[in-house]
C-alpha positions, 0 to 999 in steps of 0.5 A: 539524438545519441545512439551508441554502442559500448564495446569490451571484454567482460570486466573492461568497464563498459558498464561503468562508462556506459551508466556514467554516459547515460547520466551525463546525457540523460539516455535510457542505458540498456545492458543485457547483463543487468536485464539477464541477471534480473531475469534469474532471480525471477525463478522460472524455467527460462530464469534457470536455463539463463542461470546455467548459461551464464555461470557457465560463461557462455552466451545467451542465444541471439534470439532471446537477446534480440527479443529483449533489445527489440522491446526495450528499445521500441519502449523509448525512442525519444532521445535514444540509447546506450547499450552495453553487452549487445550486439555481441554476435554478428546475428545481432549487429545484423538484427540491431542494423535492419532494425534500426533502419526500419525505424529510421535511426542509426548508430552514432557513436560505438566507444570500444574499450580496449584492456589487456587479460592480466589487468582484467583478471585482477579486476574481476576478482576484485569486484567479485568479492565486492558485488558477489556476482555469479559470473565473476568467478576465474573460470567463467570470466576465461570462458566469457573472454574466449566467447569474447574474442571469438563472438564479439571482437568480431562484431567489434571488427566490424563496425570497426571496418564499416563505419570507422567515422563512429568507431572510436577505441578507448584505454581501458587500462586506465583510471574511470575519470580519464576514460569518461573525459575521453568519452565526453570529448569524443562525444563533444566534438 
């Protein structure tokens, strides 16, 4: 069984890796980005507050993502997962930890792609003209990048000082099909 984390500022490519990981190995890939997104269109009352966190660049509270892990995850423990943009808070590596150990699995890989804000930026915009997401827009991606280095690089630190046989950095300065290969021979060996 394949448990693994992706890590990275918004715009890194996690999302990417993680989709082309999920196909080569054939895991369930779970991203709260995607799960939040879809949630906003649904037009209810937690759709809309969603919507003002998110277009704002902040985070969504440890609570809902949490939930949404927590269900997702109970609904296909077979082969195992991929996430993508969780945990992001130490209250969330926390929470994913106690739950794992309850069910008697753990993380086996953590892959952090690493990438510099001036490649990142030109990278955002670029997709935002071409995917018209929300939350692609200059301001918010600053803002999502702040809540990064504050929030997430922390968790990041973290799994990268307790569990160092997993954790693995990547370059995401460089082309898709490179950090794939990479990834695969990580995952190979």
């Amino acid at each position: 069984m394949n448990n693994i984390i992706f890590f990275g500022p918004p715009g890194a490519g996690k999302g990417t890796q993680a989709k082309i990981i999920s196909n080569h190995l054939n895991l369930p890939h779970l991203s709260t980005g995607d799960i939040l997104r879809k949630k906003i269109n649904e037009k209810d009352d937690l759709a809309k507050k969603l919507n003002e966190i998110m277009s704002s660049g902040k985070l969504v509270s440890d609570d809902i993502l949490n939930s949404i892990v927590a269900s997702r995850l109970e609904s296909n423990q077979e082969n195992g997962f991929i996430l993508d943009g969780y945990p992001r808070s130490l209250p969330q590596s926390e929470f994913l930890n106690n739950y794992l150990k309850r069910i008697s699995e753990k993380i086996n890989y953590i892959f952090d792609i690493q990438i510099n804000f001036s490649i990142l930026k030109d990278r955002i915009l670029k997709r935002s003209t071409e995917e018209s997401r929300e939350d692609d827009k200059f301001e918010v991606l600053e803002t999502r990048y702040k809540e990064y280095l504050n929030t997430t690089e922390n968790v990041s630190k973290f799994y990268r000082e307790s569990q160092p046989d997993i954790y693995f950095e990547i370059d995401g300065s460089l082309q898709i099909e490179e950090i794939t290969m990479k990834i695969t021979q990580i995952l190979k060996k």
